[in-house]
C-alpha positions as CSV (number, residue, x, y, z in Angstrom):
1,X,-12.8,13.4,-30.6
2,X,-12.8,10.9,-27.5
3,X,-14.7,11.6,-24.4
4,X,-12.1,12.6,-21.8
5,X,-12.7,10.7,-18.3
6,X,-11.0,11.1,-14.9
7,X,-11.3,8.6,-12.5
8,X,-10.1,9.3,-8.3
9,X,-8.2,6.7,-6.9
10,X,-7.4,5.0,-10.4
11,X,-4.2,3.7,-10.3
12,X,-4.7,0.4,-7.9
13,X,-7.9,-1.9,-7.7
14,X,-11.1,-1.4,-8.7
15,X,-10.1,2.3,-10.1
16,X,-7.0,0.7,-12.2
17,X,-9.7,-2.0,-13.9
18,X,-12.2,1.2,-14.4
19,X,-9.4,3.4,-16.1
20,X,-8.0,0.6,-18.3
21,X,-11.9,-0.7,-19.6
22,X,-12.5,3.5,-20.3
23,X,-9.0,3.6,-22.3
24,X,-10.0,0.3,-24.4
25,X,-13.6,2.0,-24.7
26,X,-12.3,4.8,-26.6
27,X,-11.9,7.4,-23.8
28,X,-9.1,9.7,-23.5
29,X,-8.4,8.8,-19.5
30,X,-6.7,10.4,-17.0
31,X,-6.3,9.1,-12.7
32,X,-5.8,10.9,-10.0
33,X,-4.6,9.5,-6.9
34,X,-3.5,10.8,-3.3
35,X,-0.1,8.8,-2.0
36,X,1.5,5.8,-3.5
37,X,4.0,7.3,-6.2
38,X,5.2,3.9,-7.0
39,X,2.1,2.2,-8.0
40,X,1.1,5.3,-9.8
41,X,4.3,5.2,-12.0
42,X,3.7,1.4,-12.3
43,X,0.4,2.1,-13.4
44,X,1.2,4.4,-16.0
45,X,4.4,2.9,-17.6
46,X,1.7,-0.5,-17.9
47,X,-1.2,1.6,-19.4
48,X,0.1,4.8,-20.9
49,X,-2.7,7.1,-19.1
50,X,-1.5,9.8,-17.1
51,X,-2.2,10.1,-13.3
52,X,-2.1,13.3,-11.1
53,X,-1.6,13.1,-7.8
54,X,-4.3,15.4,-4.8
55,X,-6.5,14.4,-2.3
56,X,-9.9,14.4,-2.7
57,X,-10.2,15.0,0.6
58,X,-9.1,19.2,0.0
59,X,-11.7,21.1,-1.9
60,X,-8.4,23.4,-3.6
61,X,-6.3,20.7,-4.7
62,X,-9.1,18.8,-6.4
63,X,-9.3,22.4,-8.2
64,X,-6.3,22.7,-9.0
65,X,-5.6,18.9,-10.1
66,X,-8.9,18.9,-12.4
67,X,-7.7,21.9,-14.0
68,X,-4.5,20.3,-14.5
69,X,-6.1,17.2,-16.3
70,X,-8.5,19.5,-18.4
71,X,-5.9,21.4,-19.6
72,X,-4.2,18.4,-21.2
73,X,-6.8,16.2,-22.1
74,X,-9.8,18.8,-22.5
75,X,-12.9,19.6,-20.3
76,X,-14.0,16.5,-18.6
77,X,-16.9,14.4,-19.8
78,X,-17.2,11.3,-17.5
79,X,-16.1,11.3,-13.8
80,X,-15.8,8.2,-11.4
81,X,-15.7,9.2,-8.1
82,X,-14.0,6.1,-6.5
83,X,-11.4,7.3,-4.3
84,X,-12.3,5.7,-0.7
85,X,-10.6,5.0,2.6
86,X,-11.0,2.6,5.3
87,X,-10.6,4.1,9.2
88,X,-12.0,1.0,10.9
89,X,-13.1,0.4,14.4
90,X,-16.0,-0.2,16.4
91,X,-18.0,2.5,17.2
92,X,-17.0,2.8,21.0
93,X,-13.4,2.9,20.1
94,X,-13.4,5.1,17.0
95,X,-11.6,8.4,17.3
96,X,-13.0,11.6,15.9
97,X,-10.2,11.7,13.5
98,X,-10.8,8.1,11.9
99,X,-14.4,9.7,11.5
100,X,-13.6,13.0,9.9
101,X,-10.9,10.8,7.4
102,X,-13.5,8.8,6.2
103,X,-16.1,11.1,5.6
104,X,-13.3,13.7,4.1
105,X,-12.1,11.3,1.6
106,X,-15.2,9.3,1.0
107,X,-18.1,11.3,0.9
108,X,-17.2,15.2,0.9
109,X,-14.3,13.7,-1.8
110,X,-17.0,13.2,-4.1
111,X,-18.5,16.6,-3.6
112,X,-15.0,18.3,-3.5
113,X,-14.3,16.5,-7.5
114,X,-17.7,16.9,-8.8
115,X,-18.6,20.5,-7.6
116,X,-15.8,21.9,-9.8
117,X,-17.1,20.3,-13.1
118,X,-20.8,19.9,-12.8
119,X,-20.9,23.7,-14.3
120,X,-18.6,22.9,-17.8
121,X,-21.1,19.8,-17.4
122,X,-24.0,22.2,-17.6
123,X,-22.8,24.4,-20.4
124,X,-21.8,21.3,-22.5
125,X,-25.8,19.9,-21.6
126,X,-23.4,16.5,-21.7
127,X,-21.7,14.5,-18.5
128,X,-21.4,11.3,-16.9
129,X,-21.3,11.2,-12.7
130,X,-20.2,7.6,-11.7
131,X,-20.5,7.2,-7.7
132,X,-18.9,4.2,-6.3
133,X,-20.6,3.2,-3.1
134,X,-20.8,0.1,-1.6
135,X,-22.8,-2.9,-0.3
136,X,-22.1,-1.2,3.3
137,X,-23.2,1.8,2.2
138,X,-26.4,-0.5,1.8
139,X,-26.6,-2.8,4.3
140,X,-24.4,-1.2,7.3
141,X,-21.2,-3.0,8.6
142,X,-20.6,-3.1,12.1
143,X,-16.8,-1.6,13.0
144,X,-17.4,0.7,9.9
145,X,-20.0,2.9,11.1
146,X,-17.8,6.0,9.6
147,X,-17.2,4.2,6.2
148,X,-20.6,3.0,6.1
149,X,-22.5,6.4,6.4
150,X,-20.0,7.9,3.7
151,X,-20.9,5.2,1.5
152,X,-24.7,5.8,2.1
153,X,-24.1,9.8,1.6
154,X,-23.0,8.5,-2.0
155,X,-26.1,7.2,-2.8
156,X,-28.0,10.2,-1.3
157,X,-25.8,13.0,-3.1
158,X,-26.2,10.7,-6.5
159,X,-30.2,10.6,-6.3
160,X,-30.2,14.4,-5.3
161,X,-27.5,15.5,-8.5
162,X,-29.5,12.8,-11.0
163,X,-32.6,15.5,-10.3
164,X,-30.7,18.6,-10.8
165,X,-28.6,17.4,-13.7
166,X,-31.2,15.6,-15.7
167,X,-32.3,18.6,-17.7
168,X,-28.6,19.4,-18.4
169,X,-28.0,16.1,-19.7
170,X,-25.9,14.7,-17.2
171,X,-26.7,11.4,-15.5
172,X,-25.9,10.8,-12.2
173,X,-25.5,7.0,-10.8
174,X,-23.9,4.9,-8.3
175,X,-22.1,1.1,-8.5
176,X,-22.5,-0.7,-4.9
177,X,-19.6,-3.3,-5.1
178,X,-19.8,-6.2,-2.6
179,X,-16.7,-8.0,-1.9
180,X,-14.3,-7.7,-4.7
181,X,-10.6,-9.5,-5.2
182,X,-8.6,-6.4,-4.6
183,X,-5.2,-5.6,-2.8
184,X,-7.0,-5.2,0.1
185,X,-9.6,-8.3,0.0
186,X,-6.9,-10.9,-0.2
187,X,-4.8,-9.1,2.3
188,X,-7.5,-10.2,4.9
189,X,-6.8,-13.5,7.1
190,X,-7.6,-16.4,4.9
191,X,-10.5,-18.0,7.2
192,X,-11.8,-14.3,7.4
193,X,-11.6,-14.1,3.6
194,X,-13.5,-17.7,3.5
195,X,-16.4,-16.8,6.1
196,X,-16.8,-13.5,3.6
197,X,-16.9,-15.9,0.4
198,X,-19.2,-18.2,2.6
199,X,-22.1,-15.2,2.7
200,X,-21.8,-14.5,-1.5
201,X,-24.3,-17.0,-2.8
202,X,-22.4,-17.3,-5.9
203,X,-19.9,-18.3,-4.2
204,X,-16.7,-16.1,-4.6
205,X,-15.5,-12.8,-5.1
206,X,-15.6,-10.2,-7.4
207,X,-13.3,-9.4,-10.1
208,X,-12.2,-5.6,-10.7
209,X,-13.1,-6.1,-14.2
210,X,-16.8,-6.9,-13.5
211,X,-16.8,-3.4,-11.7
212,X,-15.6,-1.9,-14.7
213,X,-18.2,-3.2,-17.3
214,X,-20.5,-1.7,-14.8
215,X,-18.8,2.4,-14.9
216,X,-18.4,1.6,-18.8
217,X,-21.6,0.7,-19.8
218,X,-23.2,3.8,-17.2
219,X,-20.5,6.4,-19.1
220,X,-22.4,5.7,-22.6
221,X,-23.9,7.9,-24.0
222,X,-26.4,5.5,-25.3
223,X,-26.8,5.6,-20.9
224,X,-29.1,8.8,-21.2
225,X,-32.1,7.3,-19.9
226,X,-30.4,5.9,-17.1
227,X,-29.9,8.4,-13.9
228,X,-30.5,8.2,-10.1
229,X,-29.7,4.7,-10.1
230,X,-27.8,2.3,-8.6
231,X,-25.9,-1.1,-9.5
232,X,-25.4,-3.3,-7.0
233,X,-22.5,-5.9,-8.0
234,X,-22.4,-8.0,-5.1
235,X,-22.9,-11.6,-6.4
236,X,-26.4,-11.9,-5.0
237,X,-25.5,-10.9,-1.1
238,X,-27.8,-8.3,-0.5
239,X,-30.8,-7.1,-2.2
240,X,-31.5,-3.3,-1.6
């Protein structure tokens, strides 16, 4: 029987290329995601894999959506927490509310979808935590001092739930992207877009897809050894 996965914020970028490499993997896959009904329908007339739609951000919906997925596909094996947000603004101008959004979505998100399973996790002694991060989460970004400490909360909560879960068989890792050719890349001003490309030292961006090997190959479970760690597919721009 396939390995059923869920992945947050699956139905555009990064999360559509994860979903579709886990369906041609073999997993039974299922997406959540929080607002754009038309690129969720979209995305499931092109791929066949059901999406659900609650924000991560609320600790109840994301127990009432999982349950909803588990009880059509069966208890969940493999979850990629890569829902994220962006709220930016230097610091001086940012508004409490950009703050709490950010951290909502992007860092309580991924305790508010993985708190719910981790237990069926336990009692299976089998499951698969996938924390997308980010190079900023790394490295800092000035104007996203709210995204950028979510994104470094990833890689704290992933180190801290590798140590409790390792026992139970459940590995816990994190994929730092660096600039990747999504939606919201190439929507940037072109000379902004070339002075990002300029700092990648191989010289262009990231492909979804590339991503996606990344969450595949983690979600194995030939992947047992590997937990606490984390990828960092940024096409040699940063070294953490």
């Amino acid at each position: 029987m396939a390995r059923v996965a869920l992945v947050t914020g699956g139905t555009r970028g990064i999360g559509a290329a994860v979903s579709v490499a886990l369906k041609e993997a073999g997993y039974s896959v299922a997406v959540n995601f929080a607002g754009n009904e038309e690129a969720a329908a979209k995305f499931t007339e092109e791929t066949g894999i059901p999406a659900y739609k609650w924000s991560v951000a609320d600790y109840d919906a994301c127990v009432a959506g999982i349950a909803q997925v588990q009880d059509a596909l069966g208890p969940i094996d493999v979850l990629v927490n890569n829902a994220g947000i962006t709220r930016d603004a230097m610091f001086h101008r940012m508004t409490p509310q950009q703050w709490r959004e950010v951290i909502d979505t992007n860092l309580s998100g991924v305790f508010n979808m993985t708190h719910p399973i981790w237990p069926g996790m336990r009692e299976r002694k089998f499951g698969r935590v996938i924390n997308i991060s980010s190079i900023n989460g790394q490295k800092g970004q000035a104007g996203q001092s709210n995204y950028s400490a979510a994104k470094a909360g990833d890689l704290g909560i992933t180190k801290a739930l590798a140590q409790e879960g390792a026992r139970a068989g459940i590995t816990v890792n994190a994929i730092c992207p660096g600039y990747v050719g999504t939606d919201m890349v190439m929507a940037v001003p072109e000379k902004v877009r070339e002075s990002i490309i300029a700092q990648i030292p191989v010289g262009r961006l990231g492909e979804p897809a590339e991503i996606a090997r990344c969450v595949v190959f983690l979600a194995a479970d030939e992947a047992a050894f590997i937990t606490g760690s984390t990828i960092s597919a940024n096409g040699g721009q940063y070294f953490a």
